[in-house]
Backbone as CSV, one residue per row, in Angstrom:
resi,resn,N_x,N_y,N_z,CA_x,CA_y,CA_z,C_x,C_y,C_z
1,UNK,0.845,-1.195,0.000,0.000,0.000,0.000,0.885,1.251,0.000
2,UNK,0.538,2.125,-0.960,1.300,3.283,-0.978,1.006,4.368,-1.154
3,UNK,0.931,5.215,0.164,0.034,6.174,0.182,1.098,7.373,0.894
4,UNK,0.327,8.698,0.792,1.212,9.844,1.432,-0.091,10.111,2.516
5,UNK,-0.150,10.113,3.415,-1.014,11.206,4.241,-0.569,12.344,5.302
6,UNK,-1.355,12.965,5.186,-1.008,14.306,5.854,-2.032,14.237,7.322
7,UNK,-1.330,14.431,8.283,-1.802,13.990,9.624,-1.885,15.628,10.208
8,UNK,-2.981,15.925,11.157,-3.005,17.187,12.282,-2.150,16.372,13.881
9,UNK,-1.056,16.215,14.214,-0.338,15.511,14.909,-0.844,16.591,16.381
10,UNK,-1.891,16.064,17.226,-1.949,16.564,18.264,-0.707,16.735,19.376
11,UNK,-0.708,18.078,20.180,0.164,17.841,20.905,0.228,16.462,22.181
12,UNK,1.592,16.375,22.653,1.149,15.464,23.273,1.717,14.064,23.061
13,UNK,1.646,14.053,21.791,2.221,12.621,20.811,3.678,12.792,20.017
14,UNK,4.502,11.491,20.138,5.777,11.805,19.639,5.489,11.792,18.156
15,UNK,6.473,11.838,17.068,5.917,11.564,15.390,6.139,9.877,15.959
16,UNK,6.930,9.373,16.571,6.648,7.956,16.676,5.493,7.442,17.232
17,UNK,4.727,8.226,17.475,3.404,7.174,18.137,2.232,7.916,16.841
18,UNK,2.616,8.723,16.122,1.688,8.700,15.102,1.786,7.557,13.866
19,UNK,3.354,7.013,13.908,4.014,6.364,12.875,3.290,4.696,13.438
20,UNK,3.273,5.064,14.753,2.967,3.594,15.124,1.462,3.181,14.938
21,UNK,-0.080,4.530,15.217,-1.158,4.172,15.289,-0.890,4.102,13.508
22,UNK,-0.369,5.044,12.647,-0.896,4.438,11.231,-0.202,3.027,11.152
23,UNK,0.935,2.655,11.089,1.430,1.086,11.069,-0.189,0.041,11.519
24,UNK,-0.101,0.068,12.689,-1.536,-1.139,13.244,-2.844,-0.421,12.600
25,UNK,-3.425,0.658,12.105,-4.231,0.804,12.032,-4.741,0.349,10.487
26,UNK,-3.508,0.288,9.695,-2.669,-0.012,8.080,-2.736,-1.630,7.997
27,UNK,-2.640,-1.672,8.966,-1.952,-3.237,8.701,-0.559,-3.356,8.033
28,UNK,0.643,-2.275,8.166,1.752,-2.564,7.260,3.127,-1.972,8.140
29,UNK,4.307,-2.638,8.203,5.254,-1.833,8.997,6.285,-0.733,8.407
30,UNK,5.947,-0.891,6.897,6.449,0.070,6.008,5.869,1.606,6.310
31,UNK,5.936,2.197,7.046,5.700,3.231,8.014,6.635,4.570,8.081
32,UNK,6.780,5.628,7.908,7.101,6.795,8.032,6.789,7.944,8.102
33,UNK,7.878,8.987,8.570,7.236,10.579,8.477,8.597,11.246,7.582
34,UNK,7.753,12.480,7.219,8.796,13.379,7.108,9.458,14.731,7.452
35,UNK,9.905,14.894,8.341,10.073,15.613,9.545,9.678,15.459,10.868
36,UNK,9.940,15.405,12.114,9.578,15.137,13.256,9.037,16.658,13.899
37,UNK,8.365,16.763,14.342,7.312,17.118,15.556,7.927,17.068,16.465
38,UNK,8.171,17.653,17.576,8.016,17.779,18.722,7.241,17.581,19.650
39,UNK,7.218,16.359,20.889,5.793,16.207,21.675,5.077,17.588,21.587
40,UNK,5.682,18.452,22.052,4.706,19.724,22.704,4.189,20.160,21.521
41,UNK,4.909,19.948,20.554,3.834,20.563,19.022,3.095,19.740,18.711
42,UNK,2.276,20.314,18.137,1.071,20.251,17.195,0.858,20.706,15.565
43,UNK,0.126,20.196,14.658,0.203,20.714,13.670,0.367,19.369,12.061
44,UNK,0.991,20.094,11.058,1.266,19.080,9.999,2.531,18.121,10.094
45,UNK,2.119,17.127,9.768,3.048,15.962,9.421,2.844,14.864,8.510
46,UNK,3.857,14.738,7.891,3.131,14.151,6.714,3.746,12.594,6.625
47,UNK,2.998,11.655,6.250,3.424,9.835,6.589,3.465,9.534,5.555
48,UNK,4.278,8.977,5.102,4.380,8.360,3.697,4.070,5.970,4.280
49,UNK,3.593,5.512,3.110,3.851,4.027,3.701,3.821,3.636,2.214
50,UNK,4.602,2.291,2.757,5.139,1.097,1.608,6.210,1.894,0.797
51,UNK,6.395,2.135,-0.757,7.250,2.637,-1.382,7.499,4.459,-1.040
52,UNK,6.359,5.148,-0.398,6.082,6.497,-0.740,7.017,6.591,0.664
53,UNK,7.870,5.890,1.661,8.358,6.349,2.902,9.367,7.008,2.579
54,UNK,9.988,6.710,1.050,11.228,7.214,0.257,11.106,8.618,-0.240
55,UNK,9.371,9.196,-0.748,9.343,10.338,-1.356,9.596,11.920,-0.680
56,UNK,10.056,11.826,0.729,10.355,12.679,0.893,11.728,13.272,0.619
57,UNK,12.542,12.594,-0.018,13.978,12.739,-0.623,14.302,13.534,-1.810
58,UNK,12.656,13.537,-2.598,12.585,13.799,-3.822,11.367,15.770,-3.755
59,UNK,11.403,15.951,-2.246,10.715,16.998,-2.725,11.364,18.647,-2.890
60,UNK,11.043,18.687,-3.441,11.753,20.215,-4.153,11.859,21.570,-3.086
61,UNK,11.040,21.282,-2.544,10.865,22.533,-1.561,10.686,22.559,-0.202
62,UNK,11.488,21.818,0.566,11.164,21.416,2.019,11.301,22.519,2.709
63,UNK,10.843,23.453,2.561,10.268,24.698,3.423,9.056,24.204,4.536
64,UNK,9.186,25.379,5.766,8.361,24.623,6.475,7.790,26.028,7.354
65,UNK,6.755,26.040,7.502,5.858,27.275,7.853,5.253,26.713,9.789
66,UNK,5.362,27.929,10.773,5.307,27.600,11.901,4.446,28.903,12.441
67,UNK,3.381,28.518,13.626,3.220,29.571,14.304,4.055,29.171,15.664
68,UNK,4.441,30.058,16.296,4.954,29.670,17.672,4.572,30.810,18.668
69,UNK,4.234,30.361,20.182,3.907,31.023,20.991,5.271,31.295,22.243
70,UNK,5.607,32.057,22.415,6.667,32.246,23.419,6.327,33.080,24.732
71,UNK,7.180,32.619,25.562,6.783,33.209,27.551,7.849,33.923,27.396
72,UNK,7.813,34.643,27.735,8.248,35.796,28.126,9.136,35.810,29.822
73,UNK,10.045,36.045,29.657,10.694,35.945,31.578,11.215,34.982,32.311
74,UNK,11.111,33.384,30.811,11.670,32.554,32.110,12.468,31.461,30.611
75,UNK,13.447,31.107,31.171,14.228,30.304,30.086,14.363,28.791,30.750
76,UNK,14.631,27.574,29.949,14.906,26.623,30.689,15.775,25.966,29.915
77,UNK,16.464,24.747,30.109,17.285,24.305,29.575,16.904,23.145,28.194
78,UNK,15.873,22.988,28.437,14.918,22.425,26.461,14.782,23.642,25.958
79,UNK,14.708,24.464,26.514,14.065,25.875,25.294,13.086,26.223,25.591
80,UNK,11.830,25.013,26.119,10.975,25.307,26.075,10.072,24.991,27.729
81,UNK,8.769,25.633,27.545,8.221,25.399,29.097,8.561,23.819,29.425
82,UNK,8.660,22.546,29.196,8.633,21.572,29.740,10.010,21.236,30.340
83,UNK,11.082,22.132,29.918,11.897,21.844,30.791,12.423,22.443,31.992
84,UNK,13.861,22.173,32.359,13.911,22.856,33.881,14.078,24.491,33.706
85,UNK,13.652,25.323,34.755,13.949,26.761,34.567,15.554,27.045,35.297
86,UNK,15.716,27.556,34.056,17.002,28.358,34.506,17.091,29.818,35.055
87,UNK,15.983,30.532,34.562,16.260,31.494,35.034,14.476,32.224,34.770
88,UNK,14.320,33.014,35.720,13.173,33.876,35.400,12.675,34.719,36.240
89,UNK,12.267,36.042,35.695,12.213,37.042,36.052,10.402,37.958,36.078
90,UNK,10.140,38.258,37.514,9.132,38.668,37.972,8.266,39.575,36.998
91,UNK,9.342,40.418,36.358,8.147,41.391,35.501,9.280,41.572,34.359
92,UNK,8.982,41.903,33.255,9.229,42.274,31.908,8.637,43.065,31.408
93,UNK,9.698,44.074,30.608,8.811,45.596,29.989,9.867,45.263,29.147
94,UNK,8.430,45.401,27.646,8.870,44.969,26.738,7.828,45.350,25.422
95,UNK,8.480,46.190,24.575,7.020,46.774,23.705,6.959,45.737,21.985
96,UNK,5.811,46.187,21.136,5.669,45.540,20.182,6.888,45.443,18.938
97,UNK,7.626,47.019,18.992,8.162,47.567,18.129,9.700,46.879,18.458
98,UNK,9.662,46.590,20.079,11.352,46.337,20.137,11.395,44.521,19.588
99,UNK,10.297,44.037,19.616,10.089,42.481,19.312,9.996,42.189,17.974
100,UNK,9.258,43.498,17.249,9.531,43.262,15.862,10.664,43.797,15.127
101,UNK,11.715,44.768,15.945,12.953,44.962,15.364,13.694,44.070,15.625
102,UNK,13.563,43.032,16.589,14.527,41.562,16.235,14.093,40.443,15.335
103,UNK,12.776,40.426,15.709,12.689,39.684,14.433,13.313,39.416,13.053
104,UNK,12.611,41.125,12.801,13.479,41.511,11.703,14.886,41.218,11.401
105,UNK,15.922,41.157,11.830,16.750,40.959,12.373,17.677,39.576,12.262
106,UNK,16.475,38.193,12.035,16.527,37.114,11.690,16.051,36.396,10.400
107,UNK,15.860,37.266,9.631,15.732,37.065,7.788,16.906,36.781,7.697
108,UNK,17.827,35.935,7.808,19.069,35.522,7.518,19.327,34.048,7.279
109,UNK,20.241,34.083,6.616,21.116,32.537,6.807,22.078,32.373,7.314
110,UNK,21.724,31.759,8.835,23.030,31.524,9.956,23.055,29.984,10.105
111,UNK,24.375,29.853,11.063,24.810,28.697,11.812,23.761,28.709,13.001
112,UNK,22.770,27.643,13.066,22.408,27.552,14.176,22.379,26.521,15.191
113,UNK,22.975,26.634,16.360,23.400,25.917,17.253,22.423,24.886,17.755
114,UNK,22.403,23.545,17.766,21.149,22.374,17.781,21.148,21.915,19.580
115,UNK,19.728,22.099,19.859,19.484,22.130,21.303,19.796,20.726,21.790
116,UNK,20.201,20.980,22.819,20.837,19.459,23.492,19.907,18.648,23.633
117,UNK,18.736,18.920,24.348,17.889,18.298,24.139,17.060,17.523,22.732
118,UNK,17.771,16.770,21.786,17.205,16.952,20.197,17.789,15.276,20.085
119,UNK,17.304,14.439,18.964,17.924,13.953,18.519,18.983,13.474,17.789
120,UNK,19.598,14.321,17.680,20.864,14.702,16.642,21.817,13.699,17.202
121,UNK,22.366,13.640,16.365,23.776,12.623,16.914,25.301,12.840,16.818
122,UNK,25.863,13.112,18.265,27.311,13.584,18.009,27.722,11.933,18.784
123,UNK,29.172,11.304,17.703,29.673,10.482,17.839,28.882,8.911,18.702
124,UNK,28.007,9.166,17.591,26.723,7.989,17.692,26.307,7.862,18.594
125,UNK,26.298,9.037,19.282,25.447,8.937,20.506,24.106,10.603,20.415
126,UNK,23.043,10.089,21.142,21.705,11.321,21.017,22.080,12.453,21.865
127,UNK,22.007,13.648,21.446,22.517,14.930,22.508,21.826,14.571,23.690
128,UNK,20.121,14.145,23.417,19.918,14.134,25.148,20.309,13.509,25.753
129,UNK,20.611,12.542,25.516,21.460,11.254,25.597,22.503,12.012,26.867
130,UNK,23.193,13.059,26.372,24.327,13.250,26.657,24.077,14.527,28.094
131,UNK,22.667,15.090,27.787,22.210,15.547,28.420,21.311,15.067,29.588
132,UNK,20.765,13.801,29.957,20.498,13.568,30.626,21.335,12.686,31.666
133,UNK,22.644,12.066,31.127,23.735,12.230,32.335,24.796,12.920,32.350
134,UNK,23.995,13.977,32.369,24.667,14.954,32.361,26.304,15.036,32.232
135,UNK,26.666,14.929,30.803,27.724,14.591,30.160,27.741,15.871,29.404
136,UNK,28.869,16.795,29.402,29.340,18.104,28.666,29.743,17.617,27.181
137,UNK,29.121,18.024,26.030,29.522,18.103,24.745,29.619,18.808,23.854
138,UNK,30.336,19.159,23.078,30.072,20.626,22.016,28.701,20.561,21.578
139,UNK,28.313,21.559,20.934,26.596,21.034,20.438,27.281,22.018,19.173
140,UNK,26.722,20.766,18.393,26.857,21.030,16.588,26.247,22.414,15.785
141,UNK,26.463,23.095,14.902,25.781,23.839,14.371,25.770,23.130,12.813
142,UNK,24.645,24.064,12.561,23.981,23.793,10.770,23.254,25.469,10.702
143,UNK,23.624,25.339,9.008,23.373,26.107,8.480,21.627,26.428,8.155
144,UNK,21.175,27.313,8.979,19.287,27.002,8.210,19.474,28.836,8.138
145,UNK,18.124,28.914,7.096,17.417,30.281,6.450,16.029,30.535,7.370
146,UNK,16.202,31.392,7.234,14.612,32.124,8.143,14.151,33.111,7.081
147,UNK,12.949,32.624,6.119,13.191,33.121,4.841,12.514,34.574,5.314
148,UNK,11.356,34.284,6.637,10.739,35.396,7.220,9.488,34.983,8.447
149,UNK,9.788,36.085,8.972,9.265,35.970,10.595,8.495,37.056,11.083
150,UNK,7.638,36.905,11.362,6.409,38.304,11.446,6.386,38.028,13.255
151,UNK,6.021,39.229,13.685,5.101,39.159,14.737,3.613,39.197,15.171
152,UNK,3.054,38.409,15.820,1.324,38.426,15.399,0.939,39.138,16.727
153,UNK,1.501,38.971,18.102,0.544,39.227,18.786,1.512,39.389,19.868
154,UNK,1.111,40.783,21.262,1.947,40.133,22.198,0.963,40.865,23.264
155,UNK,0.959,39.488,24.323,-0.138,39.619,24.916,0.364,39.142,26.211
156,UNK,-1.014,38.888,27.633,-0.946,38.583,28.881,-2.463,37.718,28.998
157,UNK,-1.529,36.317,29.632,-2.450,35.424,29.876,-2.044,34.595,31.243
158,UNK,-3.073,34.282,31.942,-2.844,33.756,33.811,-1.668,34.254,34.019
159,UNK,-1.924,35.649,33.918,-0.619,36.210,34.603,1.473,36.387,34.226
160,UNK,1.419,36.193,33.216,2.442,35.827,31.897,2.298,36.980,31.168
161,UNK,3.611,37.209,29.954,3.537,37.713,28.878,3.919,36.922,27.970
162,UNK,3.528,37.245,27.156,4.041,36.450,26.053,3.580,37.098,24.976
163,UNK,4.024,36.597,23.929,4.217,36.707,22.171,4.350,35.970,21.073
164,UNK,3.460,35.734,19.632,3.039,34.931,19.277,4.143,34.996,18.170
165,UNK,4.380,34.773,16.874,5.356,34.730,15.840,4.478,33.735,14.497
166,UNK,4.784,34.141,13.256,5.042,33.046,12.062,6.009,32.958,11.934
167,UNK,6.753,31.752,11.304,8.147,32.201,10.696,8.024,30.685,9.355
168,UNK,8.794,31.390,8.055,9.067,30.504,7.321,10.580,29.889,7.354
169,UNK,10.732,28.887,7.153,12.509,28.647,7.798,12.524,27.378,6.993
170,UNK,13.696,27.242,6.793,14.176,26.099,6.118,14.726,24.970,6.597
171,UNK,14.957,23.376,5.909,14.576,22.705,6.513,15.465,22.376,7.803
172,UNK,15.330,21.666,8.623,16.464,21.385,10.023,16.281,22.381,10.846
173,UNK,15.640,23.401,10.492,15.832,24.620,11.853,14.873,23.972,12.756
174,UNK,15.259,24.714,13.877,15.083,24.560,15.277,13.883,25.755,15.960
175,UNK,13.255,25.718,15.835,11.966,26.665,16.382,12.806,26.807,17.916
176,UNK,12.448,26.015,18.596,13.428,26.351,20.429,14.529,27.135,20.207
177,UNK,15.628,26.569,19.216,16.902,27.374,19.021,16.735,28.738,18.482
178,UNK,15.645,28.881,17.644,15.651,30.162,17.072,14.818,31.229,18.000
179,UNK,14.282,30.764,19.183,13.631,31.592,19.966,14.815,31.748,21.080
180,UNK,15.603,30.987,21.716,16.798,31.123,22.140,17.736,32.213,21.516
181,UNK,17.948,31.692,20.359,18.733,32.750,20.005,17.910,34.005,19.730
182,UNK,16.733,34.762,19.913,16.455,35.894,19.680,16.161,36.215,21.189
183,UNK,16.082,34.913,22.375,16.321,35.448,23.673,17.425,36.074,23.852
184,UNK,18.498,35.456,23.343,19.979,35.920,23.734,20.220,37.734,22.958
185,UNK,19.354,38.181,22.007,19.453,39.219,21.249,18.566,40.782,21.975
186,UNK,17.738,39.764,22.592,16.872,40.752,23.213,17.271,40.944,24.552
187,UNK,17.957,40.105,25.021,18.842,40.434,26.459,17.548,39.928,27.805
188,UNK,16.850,39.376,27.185,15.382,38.675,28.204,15.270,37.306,27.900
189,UNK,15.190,36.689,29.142,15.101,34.810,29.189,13.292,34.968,28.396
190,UNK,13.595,33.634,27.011,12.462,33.415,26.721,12.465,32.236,26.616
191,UNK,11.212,31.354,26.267,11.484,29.937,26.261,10.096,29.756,25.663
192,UNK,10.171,28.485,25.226,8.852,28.310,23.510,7.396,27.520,24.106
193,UNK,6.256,27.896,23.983,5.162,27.535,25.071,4.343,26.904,24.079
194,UNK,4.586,27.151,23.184,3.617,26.688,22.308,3.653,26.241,20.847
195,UNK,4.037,25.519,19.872,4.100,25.435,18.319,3.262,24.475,17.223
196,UNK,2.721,25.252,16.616,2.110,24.350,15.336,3.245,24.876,14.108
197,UNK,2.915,23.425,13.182,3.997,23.283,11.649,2.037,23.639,11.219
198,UNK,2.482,24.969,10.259,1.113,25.061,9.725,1.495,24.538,8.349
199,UNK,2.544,24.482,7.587,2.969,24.135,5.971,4.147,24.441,5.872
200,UNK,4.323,22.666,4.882,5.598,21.855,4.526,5.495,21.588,3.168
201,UNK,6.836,22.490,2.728,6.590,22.124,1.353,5.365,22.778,0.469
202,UNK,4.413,22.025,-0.487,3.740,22.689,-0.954,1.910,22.007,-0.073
203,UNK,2.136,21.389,1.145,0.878,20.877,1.722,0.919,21.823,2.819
204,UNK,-0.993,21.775,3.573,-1.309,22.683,4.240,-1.971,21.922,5.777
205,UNK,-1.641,22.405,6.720,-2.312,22.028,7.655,-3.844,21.974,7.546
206,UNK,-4.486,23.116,6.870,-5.894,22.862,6.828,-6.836,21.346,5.917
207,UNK,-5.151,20.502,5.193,-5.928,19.999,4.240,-5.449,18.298,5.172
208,UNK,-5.061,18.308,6.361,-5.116,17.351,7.131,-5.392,16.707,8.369
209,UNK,-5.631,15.449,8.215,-6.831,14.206,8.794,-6.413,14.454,10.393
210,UNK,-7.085,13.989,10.705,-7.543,14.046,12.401,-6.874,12.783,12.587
211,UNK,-6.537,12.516,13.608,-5.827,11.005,14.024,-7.608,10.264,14.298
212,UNK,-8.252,10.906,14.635,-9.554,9.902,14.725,-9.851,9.830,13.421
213,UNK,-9.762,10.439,12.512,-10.077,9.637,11.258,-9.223,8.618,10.631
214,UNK,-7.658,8.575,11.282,-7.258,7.522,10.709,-7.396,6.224,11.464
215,UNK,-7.942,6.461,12.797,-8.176,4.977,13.857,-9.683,4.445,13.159
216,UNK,-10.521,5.615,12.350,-11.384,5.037,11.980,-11.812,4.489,10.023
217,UNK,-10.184,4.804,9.504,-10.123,4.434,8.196,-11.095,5.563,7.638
218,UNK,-11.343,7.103,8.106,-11.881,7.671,7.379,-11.086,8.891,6.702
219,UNK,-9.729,8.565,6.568,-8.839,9.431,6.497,-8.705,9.585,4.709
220,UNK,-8.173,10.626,3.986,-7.946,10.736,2.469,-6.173,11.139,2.705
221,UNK,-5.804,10.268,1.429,-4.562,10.440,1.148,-4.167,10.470,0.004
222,UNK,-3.191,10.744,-0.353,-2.472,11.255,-1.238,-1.837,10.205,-2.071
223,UNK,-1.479,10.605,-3.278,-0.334,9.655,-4.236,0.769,10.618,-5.003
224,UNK,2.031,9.571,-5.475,3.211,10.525,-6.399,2.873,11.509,-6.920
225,UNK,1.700,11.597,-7.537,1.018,12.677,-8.634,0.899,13.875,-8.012
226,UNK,0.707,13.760,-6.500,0.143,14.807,-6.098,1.013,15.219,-5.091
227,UNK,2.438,14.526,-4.943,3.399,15.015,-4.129,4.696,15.463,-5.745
228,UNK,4.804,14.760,-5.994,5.800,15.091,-7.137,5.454,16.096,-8.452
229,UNK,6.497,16.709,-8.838,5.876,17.168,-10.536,6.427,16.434,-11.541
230,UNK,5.677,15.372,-11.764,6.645,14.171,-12.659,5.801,14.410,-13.698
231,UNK,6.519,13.941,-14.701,5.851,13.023,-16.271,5.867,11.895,-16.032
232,UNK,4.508,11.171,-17.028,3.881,9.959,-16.617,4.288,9.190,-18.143
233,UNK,4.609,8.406,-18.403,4.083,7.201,-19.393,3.906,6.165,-19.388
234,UNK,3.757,5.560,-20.474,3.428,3.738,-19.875,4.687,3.626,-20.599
235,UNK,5.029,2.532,-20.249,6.560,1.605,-20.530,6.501,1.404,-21.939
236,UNK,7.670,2.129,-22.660,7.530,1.835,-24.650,8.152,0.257,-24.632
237,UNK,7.039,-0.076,-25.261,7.530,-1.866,-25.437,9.124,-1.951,-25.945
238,UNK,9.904,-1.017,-26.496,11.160,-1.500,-26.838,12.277,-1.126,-25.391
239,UNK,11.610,-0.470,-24.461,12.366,-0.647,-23.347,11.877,-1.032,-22.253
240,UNK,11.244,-1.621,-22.260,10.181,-2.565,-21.356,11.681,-3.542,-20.389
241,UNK,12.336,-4.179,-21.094,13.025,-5.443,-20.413,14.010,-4.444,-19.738
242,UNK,14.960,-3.305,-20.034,15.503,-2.253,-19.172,14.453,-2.174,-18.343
243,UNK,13.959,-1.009,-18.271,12.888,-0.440,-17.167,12.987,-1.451,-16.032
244,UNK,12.164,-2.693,-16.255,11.663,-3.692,-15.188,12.553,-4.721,-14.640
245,UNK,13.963,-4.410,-15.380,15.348,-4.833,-14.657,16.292,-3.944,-13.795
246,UNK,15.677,-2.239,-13.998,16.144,-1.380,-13.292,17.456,-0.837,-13.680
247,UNK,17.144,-1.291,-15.122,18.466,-0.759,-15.894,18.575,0.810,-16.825
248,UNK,19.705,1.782,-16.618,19.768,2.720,-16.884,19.376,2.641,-18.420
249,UNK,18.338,3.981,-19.281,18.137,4.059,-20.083,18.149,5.675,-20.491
250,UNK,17.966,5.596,-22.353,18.101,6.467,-22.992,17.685,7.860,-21.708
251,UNK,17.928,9.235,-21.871,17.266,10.200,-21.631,15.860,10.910,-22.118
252,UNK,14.981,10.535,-21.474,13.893,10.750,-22.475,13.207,12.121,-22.297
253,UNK,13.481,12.560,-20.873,13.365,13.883,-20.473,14.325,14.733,-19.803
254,UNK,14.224,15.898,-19.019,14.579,16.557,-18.474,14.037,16.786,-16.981
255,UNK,13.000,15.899,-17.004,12.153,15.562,-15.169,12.663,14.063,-15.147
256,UNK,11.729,14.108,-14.113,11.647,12.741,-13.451,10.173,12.029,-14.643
257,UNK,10.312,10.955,-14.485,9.378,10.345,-14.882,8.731,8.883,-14.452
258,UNK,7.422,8.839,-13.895,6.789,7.692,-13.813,6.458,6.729,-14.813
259,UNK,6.895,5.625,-14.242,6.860,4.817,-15.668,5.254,3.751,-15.250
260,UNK,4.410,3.716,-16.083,3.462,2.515,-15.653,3.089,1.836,-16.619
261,UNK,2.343,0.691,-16.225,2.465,-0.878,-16.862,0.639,-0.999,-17.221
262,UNK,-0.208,-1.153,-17.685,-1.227,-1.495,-17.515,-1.811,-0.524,-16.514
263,UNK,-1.365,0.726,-16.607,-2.521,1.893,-15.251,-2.115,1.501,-14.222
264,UNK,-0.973,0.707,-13.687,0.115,0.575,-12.718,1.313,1.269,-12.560
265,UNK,1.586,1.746,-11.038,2.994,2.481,-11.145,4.048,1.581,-10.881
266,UNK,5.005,1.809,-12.030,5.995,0.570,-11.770,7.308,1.169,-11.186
267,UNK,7.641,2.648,-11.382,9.243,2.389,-10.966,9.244,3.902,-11.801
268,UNK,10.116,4.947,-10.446,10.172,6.510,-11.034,11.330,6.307,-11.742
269,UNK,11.966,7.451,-12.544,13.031,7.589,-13.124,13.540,8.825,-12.994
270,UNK,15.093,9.335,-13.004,14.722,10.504,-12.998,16.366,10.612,-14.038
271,UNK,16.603,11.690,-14.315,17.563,12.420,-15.219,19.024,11.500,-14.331
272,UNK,19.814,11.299,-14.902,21.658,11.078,-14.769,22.236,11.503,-15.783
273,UNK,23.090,12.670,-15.453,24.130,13.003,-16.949,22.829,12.764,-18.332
274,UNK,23.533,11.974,-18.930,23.348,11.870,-20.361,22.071,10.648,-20.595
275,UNK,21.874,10.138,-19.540,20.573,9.036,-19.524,20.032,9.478,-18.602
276,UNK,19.305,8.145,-17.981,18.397,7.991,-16.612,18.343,6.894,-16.190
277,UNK,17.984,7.187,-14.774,18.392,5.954,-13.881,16.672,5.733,-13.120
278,UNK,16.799,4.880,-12.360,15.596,4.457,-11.651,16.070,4.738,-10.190
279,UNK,15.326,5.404,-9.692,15.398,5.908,-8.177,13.961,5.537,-7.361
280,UNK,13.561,5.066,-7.704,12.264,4.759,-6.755,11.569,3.571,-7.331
281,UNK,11.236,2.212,-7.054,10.662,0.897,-7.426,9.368,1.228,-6.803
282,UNK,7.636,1.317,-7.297,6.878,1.138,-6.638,6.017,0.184,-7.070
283,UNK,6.277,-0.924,-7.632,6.031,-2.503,-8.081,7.074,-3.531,-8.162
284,UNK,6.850,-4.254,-7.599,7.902,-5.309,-7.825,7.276,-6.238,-8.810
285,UNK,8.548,-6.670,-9.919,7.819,-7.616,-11.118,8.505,-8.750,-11.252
């Protein structure tokens, strides 16, 4: 079975326990996501199963669209409210204009430093890993874009301040790290209270399934056609025995191309140099 679906990943849930209710709910262990979630977030995530766990390799634009909510006055060592406080402070004065001149500020492409708390892996081992016995390690940087970052709102709730944000950012960034680092800019402990992924790529949070619709098989999903921009043909009988041996052939385009058999998808192709190669099998023959 090979399907893409686009999940509303309640907070609360790891991407592994969404990966796991579609697996049993599927009947199949060919199971994936593409990009991870954060328990405390909420929002889009998208599952690929059987051959489609591969198509996130192939998408053109892994941009990724976020609202995030931030506290104001108190920092902790995840970044965010669930972890320990490091530091925080009784009152904060702090206006709209000085929050949106940092923002501003972060339309850039930097090195950004990956929170210890993360899965990342320095010398095959998990930062939290390294962080929860409490073991000192450099923490890695990567290069991500913040293509742009608005401010929506900054407000007081049970007694708190806080401030809301969009930001478009590219792929691997760190929502915690990037509110960290605009704590460290603004010279005030902040730490991340709240985040939805509203859009990845070219899909939308509004156009995905409820986890109760997928415990109840009432979920809609997706296919190649509608994640990829491929050309389609059926297999030309004189290269039929290539194709379905997975052997490199003539160049026939300048995309990728789906090859199918009888209104079957057999096996993508996409451009090499001067031919083409087969990068994705989604029939076995």
């Amino acid at each position: 079975m090979n399907e893409i679906i686009l999940i509303n990943k309640p907070k609360g849930y790891t991407s592994r326990d969404i990966v796991n209710i579609v697996s049993k709910k599927l009947n199949t262990k060919k199971v994936g996501h593409f990009g991870t979630l954060d328990p405390l977030a909420d929002g889009l995530l998208i599952i690929g199963t059987g051959s489609y766990t591969k198509l996130g390799n192939f998408l053109k634009d892994d941009t990724k669209e976020y609202i995030a909510e931030v506290l104001i006055g108190s920092s902790t060592d995840t970044y965010d409210t669930e972890g320990t406080i490091l530091e925080k402070l009784e009152s904060v004065n702090i206006t709209k204009d000085e929050i949106k001149k940092i923002l501003k500020s972060f339309k850039k492409t930097y090195n950004q430093e990956v929170p210890i708390y993360s899965a990342t892996k320095v010398n095959g081992k998990k930062l939290y890993e390294y962080a929860r016995s409490g073991i000192k390690v450099e923490l890695p940087k990567k290069e991500v874009t913040i293509y742009d970052i608005e401010l929506i709102d900054l407000y007081e709730k049970e007694g708190n301040k806080y401030f809301s944000f969009e930001a478009k950012v590219s792929k691997g960034t760190y929502i915690r790290s990037l509110i960290n680092d605009i704590s460290k800019e603004l010279d005030i402990p902040l730490c991340m209270s709240a985040l939805t992924r509203t859009k990845q790529d070219k899909f939308f949070l509004k156009d995905a399934n409820t986890i109760e619709k997928i415990k109840n098989k009432e979920y809609k999903s997706l296919n190649i056609r509608d994640v990829l921009d491929i050309e389609e043909k059926e297999i030309p009988l004189e290269l039929e025995k290539k194709i379905l041996n997975g052997s490199k052939i003539e160049r026939l385009s300048d995309n990728m191309i789906l090859f199918t058999k009888n209104n079957i998808d057999i096996v993508l192709y996409a451009p090499y140099k001067d031919e083409m190669k087969p990068v994705l099998t989604l029939k076995n023959n």
